[in-house]
N, C-alpha and C positions, 0 to 999 in steps of 0.2 A: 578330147583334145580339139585346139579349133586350128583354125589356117593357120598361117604367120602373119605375126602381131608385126607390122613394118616399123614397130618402136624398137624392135627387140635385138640387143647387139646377137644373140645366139639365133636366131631367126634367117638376121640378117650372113651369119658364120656358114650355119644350113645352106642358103640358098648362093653361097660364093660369092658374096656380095663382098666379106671382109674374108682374107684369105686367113688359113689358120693351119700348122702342123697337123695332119692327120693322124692318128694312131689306127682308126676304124671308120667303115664305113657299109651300110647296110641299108635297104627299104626302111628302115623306120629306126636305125637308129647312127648316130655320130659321134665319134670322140675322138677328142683333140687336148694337142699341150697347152697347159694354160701356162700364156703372157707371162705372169709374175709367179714361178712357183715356190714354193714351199719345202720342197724336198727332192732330191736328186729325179727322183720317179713326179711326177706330177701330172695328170690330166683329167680331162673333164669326159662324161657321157651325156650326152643329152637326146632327148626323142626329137627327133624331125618334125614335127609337127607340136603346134607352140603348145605348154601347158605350165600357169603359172608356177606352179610350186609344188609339193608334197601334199597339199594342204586340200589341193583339187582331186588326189586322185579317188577313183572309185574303182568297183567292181570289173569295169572295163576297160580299165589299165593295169590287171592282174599279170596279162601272160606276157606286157610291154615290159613293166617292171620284175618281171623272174629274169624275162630274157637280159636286162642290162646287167641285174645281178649276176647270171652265169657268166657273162661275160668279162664282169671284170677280172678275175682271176686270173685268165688266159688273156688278157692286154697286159694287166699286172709283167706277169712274165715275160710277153715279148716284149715289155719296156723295159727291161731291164730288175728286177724286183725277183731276189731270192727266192727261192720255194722253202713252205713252209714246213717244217717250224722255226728253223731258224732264223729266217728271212720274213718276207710276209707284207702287207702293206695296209692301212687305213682306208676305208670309203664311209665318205660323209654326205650328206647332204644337209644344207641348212635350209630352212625354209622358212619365211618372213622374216620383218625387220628383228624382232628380237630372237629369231634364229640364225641373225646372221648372213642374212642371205641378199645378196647385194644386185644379181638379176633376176630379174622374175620371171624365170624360164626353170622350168624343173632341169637342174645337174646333178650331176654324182660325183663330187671327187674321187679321181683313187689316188693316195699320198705311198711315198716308198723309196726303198734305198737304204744306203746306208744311214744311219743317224750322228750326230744329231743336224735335226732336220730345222732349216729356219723358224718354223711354227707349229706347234701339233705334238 
């Protein structure tokens, strides 16, 4: 991972530069409501420290990406999101342009709630 990209609206989100709903906050990682969501549950994860995509990562972003994985479960739920099985929620990530992926800061959706959900 490298410093913060001063291009980066999620860089700039990290360093409080643009304020943003928090859901979490930790040494090395951030997650927050996204702006336009998608489903009653909607927020983003992202590593504090800038990395562009899915697409970057290596062996030394192993125990960064388990920990975001574990966590979303338990954000999941304290945002409001059923427990499973009958509940339950999506986590995406898109990574480049034909993934979708619209900043190039590695995030996580996690989508959820009741259905149906605007998109997804």
């Amino acid at each position: 991972m490298s410093a913060a990209d001063p291009n980066c609206v999620f860089c700039k989100i990290v360093e409080g530069k643009i304020p943003s709903r928090k859901v979490h906050e930790d040494d090395e990682i951030l997650a927050f409501h996204d702006i336009h969501p998608w489903a009653p549950v909607h927020f983003l994860m992202v590593p504090k420290q800038h990395l562009a995509s899915l697409a970057q990562v290596g062996p030394q972003h192993e125990a960064l990406l388990g920990r975001m994985m574990a966590l979303a479960p338990k954000l999941a739920l304290q945002e409001g999101c059923r427990p499973y099985p009958q509940g339950g929620w999506r986590v995406v990530i898109n990574t480049g342009d034909d993934g979708g992926q619209e900043v190039h800061h590695l995030h996580i959706h996690v989508f959820g709630g009741p259905r149906p959900w605007l998109k997804g």
